[in-house]
Structures are given as structure tokens and as C-alpha cells.
TORBAVEX-613901 format. One line per field, with one value per atom (N, C-alpha, C, O, CB): chain; x, y, z; atom name; residue in three letters; residue number from 1. Coordinates in pm, 1 decimal, always signed. Atoms other than C-alpha are relative to their C-alpha. Glycine has a CB too. Layout:
# residues N
kette	c(A, ...)
px	c(X, ...)
py	c(Y, ...)
pz	c(Z, ...)
atom	c(CA, ...)
rest	c(ALA, ...)
nr	c(NUM, ...)
//
This chain:
# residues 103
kette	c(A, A, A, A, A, A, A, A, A, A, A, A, A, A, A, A, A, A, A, A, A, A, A, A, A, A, A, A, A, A, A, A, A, A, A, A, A, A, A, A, A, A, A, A, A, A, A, A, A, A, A, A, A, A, A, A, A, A, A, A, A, A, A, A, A, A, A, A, A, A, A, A, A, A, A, A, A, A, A, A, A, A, A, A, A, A, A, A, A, A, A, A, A, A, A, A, A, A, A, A, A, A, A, A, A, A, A, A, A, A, A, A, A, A, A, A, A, A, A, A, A, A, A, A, A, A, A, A, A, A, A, A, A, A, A, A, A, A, A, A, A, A, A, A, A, A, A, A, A, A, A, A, A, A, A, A, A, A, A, A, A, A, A, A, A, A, A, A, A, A, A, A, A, A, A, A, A, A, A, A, A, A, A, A, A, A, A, A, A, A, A, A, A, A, A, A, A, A, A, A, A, A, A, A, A, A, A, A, A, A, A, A, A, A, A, A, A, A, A, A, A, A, A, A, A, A, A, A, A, A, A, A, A, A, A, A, A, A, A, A, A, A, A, A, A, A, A, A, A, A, A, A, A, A, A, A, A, A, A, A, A, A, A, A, A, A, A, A, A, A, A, A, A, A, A, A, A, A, A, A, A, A, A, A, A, A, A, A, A, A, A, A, A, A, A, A, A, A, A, A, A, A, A, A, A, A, A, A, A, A, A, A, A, A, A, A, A, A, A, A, A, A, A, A, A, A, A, A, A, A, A, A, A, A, A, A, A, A, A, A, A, A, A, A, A, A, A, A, A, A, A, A, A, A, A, A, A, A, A, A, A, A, A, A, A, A, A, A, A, A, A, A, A, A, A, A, A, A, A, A, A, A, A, A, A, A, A, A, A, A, A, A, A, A, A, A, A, A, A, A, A, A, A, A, A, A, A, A, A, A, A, A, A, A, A, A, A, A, A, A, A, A, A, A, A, A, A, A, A, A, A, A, A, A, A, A, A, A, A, A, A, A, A, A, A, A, A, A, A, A, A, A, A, A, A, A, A, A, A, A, A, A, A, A, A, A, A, A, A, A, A, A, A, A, A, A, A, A, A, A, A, A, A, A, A, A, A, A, A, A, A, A, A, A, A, A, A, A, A, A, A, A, A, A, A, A, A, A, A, A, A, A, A, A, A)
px	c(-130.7, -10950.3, +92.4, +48.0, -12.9, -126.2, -10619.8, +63.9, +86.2, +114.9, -76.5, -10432.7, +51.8, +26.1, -26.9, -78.5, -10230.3, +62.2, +22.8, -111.4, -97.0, -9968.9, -16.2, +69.3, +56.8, +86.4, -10180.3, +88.5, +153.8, -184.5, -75.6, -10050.5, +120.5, +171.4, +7.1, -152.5, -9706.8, +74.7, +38.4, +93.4, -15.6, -9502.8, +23.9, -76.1, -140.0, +38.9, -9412.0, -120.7, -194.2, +55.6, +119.4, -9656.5, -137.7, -222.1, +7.4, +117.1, -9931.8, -152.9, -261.1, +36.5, +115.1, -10164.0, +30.2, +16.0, -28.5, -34.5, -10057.3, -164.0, -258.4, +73.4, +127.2, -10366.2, -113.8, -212.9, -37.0, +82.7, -10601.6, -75.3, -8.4, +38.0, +28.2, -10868.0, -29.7, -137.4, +128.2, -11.9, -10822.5, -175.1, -235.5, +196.1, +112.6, -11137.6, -103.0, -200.3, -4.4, +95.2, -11352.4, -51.7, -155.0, -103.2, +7.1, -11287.0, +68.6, +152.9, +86.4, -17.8, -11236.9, +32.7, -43.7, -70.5, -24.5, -11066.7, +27.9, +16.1, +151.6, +76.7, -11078.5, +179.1, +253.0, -114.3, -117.8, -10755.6, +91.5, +66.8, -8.1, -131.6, -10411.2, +80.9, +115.5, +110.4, -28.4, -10271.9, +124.2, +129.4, -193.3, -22.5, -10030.8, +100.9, +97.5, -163.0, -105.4, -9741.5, -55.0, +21.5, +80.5, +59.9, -9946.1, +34.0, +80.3, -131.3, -43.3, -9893.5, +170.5, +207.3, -106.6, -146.3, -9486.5, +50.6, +25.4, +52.7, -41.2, -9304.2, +77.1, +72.5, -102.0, +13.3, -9162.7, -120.5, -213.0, +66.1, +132.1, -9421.6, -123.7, -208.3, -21.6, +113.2, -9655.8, -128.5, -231.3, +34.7, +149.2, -9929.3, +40.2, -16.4, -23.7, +71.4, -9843.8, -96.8, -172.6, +41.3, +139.4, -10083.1, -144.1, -252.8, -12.2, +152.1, -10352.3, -53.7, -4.2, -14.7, +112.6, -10635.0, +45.4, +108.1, +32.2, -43.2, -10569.4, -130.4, -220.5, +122.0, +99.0, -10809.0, -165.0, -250.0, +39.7, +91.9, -11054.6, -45.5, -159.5, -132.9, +71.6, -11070.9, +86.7, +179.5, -7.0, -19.0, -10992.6, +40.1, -6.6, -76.6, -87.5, -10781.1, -32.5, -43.1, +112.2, +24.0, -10884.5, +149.0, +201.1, -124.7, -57.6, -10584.2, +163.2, +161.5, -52.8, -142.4, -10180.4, +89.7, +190.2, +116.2, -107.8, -10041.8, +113.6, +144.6, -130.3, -66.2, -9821.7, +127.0, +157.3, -115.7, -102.2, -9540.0, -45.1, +45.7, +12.0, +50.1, -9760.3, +30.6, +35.9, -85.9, -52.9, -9662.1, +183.1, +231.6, -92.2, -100.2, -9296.2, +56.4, +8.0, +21.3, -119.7, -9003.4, +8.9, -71.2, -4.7, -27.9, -8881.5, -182.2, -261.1, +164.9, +131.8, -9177.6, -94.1, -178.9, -12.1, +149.7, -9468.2, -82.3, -185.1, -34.0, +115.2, -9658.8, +85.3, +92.7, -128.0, -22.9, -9505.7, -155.3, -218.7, +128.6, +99.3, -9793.0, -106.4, -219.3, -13.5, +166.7, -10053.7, -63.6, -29.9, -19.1, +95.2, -10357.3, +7.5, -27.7, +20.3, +11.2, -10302.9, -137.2, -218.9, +102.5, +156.8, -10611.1, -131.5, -233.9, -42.6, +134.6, -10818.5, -38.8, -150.3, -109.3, +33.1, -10767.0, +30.8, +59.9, +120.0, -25.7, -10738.8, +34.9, -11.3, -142.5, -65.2, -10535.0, -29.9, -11.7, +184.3, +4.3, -10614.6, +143.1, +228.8, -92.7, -130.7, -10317.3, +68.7, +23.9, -8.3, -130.3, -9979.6, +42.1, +59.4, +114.4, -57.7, -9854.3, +79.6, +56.5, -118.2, -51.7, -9630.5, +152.1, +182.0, -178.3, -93.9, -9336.3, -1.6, +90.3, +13.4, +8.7, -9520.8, +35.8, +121.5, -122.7, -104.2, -9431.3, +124.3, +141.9, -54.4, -117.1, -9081.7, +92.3, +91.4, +5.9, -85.7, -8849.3, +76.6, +58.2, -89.5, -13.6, -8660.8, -103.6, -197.6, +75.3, +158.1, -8905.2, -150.7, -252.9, +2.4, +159.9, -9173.5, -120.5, -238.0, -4.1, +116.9, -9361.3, +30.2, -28.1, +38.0, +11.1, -9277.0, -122.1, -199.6, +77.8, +124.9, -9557.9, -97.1, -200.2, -5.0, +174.9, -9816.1, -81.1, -32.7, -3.0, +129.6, -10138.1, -4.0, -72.3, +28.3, -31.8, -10039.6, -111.7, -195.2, +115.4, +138.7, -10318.9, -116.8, -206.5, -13.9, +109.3, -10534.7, -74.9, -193.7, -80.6, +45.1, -10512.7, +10.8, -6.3, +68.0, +14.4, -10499.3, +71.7, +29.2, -176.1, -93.6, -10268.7, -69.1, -85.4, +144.0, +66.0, -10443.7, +127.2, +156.3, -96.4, -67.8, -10142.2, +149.3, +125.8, -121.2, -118.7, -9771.5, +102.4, +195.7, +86.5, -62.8, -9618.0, +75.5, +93.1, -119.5, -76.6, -9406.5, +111.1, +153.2, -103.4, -165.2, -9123.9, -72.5, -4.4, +98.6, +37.6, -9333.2, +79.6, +162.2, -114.1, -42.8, -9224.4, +168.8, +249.6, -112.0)
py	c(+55.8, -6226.4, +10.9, +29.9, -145.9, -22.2, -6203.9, -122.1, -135.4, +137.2, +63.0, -6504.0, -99.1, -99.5, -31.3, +96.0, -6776.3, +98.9, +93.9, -76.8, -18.3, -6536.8, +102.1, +128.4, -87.6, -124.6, -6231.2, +118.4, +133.1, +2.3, -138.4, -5895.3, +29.9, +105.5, -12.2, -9.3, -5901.6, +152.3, +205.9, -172.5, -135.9, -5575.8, +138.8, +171.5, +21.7, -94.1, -5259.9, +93.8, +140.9, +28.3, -32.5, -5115.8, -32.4, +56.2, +88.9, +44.9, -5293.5, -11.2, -6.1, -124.0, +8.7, -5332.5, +110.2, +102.9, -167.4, -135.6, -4998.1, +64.3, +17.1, +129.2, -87.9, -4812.1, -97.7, -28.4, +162.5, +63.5, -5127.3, +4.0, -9.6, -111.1, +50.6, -5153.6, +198.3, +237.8, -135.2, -153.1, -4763.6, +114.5, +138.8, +123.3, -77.2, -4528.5, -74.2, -41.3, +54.3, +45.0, -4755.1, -148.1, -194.0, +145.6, +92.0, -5013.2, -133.5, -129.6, +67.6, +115.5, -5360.7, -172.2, -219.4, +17.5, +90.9, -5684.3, -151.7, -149.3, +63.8, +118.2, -6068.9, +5.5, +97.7, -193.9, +34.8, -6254.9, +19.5, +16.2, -118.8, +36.3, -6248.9, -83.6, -103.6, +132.1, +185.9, -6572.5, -15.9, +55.4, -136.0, +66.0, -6766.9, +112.3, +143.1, -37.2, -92.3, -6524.3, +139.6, +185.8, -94.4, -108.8, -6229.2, +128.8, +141.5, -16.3, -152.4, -5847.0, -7.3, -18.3, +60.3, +42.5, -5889.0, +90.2, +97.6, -143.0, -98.0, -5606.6, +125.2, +115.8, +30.3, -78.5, -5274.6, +73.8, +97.7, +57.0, -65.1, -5109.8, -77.8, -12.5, +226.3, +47.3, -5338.8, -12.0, -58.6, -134.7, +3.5, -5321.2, +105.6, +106.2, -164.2, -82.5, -5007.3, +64.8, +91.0, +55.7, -79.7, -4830.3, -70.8, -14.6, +167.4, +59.3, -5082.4, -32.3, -52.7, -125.8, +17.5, -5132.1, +135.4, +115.8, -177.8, -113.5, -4780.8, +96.0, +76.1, +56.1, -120.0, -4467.3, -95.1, -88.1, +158.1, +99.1, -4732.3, -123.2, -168.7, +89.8, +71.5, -4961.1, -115.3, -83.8, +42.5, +137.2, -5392.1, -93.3, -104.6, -42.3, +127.7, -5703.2, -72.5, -32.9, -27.9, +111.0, -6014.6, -52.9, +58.4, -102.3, -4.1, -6138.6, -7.3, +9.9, -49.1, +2.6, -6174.8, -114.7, -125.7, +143.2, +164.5, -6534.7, -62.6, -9.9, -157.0, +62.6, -6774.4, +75.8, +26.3, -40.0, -41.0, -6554.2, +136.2, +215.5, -91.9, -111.4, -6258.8, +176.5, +214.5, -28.5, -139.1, -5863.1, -6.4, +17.8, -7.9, +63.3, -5967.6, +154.3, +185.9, -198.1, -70.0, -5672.4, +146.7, +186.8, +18.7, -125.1, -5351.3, +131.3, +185.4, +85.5, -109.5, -5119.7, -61.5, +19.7, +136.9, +21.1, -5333.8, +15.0, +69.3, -109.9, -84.1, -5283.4, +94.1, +72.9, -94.5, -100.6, -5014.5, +111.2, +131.2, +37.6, -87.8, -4761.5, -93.5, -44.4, +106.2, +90.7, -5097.1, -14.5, -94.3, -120.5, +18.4, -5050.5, +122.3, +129.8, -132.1, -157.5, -4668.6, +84.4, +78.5, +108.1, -50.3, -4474.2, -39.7, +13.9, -23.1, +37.3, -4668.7, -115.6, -167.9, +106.3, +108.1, -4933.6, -152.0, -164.8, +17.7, +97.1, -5296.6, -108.3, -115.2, -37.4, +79.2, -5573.7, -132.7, -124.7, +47.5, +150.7, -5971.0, -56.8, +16.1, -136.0, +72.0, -6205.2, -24.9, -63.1, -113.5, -1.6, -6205.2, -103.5, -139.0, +96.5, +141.2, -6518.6, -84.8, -94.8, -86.4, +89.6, -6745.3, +64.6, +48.4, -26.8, -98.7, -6498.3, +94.4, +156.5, -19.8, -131.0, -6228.1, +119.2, +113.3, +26.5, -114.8, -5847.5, -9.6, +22.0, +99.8, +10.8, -5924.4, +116.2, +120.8, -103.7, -70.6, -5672.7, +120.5, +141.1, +57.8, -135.5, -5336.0, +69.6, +101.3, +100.0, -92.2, -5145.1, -29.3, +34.1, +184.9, +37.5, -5335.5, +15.7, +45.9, -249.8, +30.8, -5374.3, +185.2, +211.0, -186.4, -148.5, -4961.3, +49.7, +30.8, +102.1, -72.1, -4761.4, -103.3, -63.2, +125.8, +86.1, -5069.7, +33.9, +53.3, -182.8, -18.1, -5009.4, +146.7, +164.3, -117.4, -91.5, -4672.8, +78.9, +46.1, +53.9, -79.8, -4382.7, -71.9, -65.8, +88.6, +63.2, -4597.2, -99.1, -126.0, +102.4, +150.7, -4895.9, -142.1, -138.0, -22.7, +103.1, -5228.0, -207.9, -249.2, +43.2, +100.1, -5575.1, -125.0, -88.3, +36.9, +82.9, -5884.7, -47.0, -26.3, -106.6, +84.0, -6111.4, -2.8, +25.8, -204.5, -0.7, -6145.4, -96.8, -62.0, +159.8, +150.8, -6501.4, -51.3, +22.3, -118.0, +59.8, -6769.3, +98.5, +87.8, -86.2, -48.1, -6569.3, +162.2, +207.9, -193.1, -97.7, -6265.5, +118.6, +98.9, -1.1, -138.3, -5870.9, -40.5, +49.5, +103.6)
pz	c(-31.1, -7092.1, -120.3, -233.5, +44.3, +113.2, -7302.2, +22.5, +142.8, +21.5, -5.5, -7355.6, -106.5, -226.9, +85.9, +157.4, -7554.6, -56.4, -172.9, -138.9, +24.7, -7622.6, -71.5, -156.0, -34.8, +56.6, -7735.0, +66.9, +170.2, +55.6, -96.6, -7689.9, -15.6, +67.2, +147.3, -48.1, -7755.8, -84.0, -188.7, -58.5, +85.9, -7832.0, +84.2, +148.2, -88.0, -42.9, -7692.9, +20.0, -66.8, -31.5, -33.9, -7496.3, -37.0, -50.8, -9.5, +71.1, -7617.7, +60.3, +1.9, -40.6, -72.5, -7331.4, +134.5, +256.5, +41.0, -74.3, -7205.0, +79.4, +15.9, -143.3, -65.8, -7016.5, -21.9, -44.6, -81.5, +32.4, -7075.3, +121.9, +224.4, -54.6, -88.4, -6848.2, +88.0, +132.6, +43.9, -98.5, -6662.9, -32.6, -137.1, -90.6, +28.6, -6573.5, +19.0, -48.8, -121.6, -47.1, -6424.8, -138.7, -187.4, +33.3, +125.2, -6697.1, +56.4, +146.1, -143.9, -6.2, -6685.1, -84.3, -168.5, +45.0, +102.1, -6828.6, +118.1, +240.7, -114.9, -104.3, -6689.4, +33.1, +67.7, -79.6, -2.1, -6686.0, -127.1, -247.6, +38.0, +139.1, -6875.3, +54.5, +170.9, -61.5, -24.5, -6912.1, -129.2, -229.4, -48.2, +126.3, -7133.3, -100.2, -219.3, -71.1, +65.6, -7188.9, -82.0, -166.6, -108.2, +57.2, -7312.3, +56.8, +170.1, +3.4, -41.1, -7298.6, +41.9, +158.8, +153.9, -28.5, -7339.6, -72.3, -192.6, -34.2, +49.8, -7390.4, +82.9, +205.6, -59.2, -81.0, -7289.3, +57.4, -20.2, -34.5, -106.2, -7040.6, -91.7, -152.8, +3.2, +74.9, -7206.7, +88.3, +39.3, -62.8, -131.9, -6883.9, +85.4, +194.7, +119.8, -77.6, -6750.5, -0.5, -93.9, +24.8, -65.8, -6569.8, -35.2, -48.4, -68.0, +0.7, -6615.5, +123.6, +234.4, -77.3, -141.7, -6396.1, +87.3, +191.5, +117.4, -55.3, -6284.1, +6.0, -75.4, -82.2, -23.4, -6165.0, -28.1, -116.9, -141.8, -45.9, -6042.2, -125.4, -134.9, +54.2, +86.1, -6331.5, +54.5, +129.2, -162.6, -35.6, -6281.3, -58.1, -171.4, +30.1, +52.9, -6355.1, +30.3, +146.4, +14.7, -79.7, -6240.6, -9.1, -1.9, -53.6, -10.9, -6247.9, -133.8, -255.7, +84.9, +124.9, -6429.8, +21.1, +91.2, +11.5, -28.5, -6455.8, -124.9, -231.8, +14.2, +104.4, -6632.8, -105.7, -214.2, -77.8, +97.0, -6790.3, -26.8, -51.4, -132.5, +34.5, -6852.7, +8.4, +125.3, +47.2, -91.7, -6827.3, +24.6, +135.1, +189.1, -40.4, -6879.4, -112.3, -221.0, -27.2, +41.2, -6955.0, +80.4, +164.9, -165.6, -78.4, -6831.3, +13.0, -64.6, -116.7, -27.6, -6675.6, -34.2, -71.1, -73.1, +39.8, -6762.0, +81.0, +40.4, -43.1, -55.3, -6443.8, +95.3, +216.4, +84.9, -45.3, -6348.0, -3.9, -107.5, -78.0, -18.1, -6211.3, +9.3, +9.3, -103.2, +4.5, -6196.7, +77.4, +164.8, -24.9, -95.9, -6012.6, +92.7, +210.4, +71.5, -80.9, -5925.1, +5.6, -86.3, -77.6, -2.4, -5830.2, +82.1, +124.6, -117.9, -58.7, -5691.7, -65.9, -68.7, -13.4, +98.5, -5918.9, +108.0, +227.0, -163.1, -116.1, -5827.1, -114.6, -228.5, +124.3, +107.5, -5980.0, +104.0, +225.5, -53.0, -96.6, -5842.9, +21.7, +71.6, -84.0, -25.2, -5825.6, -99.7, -207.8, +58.4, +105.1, -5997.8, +18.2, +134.8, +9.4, -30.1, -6034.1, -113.2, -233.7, +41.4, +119.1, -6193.3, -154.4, -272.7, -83.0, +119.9, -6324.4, -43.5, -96.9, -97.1, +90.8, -6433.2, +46.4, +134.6, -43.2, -16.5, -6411.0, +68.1, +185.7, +61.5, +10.2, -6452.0, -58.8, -181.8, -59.2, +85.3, -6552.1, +89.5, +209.5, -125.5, -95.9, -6463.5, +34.7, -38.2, -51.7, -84.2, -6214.7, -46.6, -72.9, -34.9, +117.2, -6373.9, +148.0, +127.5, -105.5, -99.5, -5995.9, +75.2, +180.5, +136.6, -62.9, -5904.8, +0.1, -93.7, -66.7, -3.3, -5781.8, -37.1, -91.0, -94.0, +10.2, -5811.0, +108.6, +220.1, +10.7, -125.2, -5599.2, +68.1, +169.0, +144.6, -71.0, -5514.6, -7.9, -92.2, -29.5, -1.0, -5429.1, -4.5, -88.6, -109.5, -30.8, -5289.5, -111.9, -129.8, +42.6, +51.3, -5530.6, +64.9, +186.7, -111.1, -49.0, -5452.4, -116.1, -224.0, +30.1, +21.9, -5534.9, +64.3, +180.7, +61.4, -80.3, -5398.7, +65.9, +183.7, -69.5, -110.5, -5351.9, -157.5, -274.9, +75.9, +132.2, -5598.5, +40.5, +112.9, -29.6, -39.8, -5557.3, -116.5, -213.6, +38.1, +81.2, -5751.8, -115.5, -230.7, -66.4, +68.3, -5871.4, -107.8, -199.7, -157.1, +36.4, -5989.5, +43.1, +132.3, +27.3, -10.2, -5992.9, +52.9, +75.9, +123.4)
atom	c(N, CA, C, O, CB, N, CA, C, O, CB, N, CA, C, O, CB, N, CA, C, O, CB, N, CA, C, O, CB, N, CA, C, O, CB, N, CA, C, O, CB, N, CA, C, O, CB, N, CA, C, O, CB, N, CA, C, O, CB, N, CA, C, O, CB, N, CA, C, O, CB, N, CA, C, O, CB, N, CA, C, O, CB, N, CA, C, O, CB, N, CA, C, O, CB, N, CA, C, O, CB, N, CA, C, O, CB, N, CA, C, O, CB, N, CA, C, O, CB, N, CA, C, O, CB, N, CA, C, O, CB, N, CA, C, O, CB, N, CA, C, O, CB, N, CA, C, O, CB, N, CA, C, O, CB, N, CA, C, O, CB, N, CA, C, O, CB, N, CA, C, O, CB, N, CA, C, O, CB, N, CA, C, O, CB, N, CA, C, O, CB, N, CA, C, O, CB, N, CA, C, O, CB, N, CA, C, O, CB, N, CA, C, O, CB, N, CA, C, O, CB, N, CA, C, O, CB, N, CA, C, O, CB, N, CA, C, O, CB, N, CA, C, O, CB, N, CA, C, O, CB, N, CA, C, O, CB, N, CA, C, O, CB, N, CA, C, O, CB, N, CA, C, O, CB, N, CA, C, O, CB, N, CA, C, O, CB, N, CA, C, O, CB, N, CA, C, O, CB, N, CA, C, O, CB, N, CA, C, O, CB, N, CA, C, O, CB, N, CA, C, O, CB, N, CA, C, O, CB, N, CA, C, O, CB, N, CA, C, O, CB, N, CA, C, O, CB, N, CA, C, O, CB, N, CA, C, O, CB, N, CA, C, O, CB, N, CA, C, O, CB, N, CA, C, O, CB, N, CA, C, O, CB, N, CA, C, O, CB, N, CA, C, O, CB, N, CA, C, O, CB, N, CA, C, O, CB, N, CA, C, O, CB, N, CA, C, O, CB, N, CA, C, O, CB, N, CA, C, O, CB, N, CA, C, O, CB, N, CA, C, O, CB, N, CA, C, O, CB, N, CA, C, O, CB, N, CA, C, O, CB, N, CA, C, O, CB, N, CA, C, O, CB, N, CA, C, O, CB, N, CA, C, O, CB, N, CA, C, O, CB, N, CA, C, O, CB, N, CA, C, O, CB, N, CA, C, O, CB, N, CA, C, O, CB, N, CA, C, O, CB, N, CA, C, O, CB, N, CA, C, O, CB, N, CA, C, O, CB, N, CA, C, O, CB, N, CA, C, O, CB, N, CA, C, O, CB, N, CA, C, O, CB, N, CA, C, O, CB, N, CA, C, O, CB, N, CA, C, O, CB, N, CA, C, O, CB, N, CA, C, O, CB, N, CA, C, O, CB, N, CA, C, O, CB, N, CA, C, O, CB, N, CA, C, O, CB)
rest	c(UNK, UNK, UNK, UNK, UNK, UNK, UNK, UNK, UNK, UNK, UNK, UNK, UNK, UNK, UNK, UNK, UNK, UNK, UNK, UNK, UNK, UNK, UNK, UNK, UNK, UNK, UNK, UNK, UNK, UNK, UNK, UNK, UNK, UNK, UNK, UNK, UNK, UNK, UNK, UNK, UNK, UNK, UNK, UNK, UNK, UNK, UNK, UNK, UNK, UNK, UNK, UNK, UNK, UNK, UNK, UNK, UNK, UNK, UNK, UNK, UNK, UNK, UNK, UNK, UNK, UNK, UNK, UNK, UNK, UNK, UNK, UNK, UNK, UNK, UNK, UNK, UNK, UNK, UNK, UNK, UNK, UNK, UNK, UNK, UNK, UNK, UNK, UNK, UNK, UNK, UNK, UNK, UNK, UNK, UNK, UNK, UNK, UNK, UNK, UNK, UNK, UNK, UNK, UNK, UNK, UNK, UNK, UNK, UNK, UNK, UNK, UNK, UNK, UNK, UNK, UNK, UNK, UNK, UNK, UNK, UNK, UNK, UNK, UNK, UNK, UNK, UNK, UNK, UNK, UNK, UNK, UNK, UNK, UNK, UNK, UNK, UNK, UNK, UNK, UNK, UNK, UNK, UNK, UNK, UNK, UNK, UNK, UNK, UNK, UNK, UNK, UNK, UNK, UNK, UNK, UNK, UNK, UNK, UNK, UNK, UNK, UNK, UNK, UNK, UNK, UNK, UNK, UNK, UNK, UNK, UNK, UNK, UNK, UNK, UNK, UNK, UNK, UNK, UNK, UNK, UNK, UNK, UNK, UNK, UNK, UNK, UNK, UNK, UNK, UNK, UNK, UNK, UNK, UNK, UNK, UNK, UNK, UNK, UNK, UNK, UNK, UNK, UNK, UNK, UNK, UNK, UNK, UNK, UNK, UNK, UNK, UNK, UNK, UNK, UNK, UNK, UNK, UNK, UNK, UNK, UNK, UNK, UNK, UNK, UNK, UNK, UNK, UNK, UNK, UNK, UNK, UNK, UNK, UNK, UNK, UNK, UNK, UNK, UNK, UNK, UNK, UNK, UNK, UNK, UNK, UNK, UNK, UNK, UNK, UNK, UNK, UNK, UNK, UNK, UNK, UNK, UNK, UNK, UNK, UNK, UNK, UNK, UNK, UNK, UNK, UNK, UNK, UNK, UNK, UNK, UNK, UNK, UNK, UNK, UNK, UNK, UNK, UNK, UNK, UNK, UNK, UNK, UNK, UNK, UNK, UNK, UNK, UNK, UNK, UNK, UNK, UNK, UNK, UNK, UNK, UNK, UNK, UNK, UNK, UNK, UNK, UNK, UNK, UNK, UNK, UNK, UNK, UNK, UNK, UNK, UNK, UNK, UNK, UNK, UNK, UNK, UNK, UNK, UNK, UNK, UNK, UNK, UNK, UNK, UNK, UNK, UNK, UNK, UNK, UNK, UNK, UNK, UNK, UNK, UNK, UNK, UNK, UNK, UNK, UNK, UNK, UNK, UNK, UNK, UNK, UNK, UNK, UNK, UNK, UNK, UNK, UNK, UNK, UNK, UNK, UNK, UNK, UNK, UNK, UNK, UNK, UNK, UNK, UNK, UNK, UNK, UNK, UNK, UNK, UNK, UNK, UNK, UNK, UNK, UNK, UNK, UNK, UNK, UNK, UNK, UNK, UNK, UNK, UNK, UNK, UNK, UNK, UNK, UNK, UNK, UNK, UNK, UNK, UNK, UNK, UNK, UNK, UNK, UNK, UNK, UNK, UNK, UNK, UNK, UNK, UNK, UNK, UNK, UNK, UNK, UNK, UNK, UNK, UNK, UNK, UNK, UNK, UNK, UNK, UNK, UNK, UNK, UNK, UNK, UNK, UNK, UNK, UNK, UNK, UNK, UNK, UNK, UNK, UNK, UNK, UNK, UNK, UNK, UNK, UNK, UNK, UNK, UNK, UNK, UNK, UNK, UNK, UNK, UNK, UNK, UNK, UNK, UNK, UNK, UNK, UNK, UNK, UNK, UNK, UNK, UNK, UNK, UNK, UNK, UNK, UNK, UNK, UNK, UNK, UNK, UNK, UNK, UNK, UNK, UNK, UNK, UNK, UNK, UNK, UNK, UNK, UNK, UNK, UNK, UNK, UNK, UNK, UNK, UNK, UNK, UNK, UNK, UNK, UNK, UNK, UNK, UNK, UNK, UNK, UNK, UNK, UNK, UNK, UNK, UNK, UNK, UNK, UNK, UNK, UNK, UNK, UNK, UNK, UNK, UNK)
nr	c(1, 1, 1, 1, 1, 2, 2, 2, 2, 2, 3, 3, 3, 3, 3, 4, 4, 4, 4, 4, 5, 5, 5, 5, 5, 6, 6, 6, 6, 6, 7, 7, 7, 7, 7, 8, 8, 8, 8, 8, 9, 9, 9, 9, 9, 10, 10, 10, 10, 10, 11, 11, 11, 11, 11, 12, 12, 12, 12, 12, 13, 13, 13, 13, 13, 14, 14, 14, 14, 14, 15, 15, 15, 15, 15, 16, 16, 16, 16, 16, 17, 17, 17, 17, 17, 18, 18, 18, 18, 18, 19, 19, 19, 19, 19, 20, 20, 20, 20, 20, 21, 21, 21, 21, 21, 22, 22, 22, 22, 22, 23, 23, 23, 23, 23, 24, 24, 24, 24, 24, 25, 25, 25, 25, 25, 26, 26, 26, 26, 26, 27, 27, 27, 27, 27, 28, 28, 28, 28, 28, 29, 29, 29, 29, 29, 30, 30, 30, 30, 30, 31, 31, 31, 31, 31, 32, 32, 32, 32, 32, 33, 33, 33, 33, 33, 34, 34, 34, 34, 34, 35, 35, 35, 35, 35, 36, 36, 36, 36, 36, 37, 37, 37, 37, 37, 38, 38, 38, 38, 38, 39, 39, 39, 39, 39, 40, 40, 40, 40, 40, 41, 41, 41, 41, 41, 42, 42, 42, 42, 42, 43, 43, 43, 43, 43, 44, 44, 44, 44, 44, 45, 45, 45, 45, 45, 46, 46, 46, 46, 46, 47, 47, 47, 47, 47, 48, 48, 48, 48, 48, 49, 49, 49, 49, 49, 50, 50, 50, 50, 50, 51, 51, 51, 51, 51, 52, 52, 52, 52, 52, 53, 53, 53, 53, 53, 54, 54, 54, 54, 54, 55, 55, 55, 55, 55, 56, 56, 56, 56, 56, 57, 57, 57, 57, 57, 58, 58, 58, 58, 58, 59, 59, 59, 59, 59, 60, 60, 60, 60, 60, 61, 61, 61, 61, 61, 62, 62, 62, 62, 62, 63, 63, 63, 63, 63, 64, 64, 64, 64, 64, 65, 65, 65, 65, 65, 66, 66, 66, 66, 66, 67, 67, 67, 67, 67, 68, 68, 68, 68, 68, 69, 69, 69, 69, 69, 70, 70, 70, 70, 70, 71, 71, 71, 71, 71, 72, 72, 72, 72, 72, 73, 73, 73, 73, 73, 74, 74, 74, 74, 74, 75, 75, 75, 75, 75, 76, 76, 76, 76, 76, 77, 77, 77, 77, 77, 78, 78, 78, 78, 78, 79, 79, 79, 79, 79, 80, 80, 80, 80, 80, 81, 81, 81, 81, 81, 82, 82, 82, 82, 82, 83, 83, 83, 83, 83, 84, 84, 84, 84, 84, 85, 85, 85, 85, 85, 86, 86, 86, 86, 86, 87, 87, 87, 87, 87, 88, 88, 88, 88, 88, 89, 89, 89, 89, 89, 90, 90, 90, 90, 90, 91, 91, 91, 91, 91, 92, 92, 92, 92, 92, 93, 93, 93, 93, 93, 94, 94, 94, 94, 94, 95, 95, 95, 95, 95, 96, 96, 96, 96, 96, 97, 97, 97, 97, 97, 98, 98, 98, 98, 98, 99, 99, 99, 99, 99, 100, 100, 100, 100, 100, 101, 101, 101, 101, 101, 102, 102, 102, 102, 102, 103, 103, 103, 103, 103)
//
């Protein structure tokens, strides 16, 4: 898991997770930046999920959970930004659920 405010920075948690790779939760304002979470959890790799503020500025999940990848629940604000939620889940990825004021 990533959290308490870890991560911050252009692109920082860019491709985390992709290729059959895997990370728990991000929590607690973490990964904040430009495209700071695209393309994670991508070409079958996994997120449990993105809460609390997390994934926050232009393009961060842009491309998240492409492939075959799979991202849990967005919640709570996060991927916020310009086109930050474009192309999520696409090519047979997968989004569980994206609530409280997310994408």
C-alpha cells in the first residue's frame, strides 16, 4: 500500500503495478501529480483500490487498468484532473466502481 501522502510529484507512480504486477491500496493523498498513476494496474497487473484524495492532477489515471488490468474502487476525490479518467479499463480492463466526487 502507498499512503500518508507518499508519492507526490510528477509522474511518480507512473506504470506502478503493470505486467502482471501488483500493489494494495493508495490512500491519504498519495501519488499527486501530473500523470502521476498513469497506466497503472495495466496489461493485467492490480490495484486494490484509490481513495481519499489520491491520483489527483491532469492525466493521472489516464490509461488505468488497460490490458487486462484491473483497478478496485475510486473513491473519495481521487483521479481528479484534465482527462485524468480517459481510456480507464479499456482492452479488456476492468474499474470496480468510481463514486464520491472522483474522476
Amino acid at each position: 500500500s502507498i499512503s500518508e501522502g507518499s508519492c507526490v510529484g510528477d509522474e511518480t507512480c507512473l506504470v506502478l503495478a503493470i505486467e502482471g504486477g501488483a500493489v494494495g491500496n493508495i490512500t491519504g493523498g498519495s501519488c499527486v501529480g501530473l500523470a502521476s498513476c498513469k497506466k497503472m494496474g495495466g496489461i493485467g497487473g492490480t490495484v486494490d483500490s484509490i481513495s481519499e484524495g489520491s491520483c489527483v492532477g491532469d492525466e493521472t489515471c489516464l490509461v488505468l487498468a488497460i490490458e487486462g488490468g484491473a483497478v478496485g474502487n475510486i473513491t473519495g476525490g481521487s483521479c481528479v484532473g484534465l482527462a485524468s479518467c480517459k481510456k480507464m479499463g479499456g482492452i479488456g480492463g476492468t474499474v470496480d466502481s468510481i463514486s464520491e466526487g472522483s474522476c
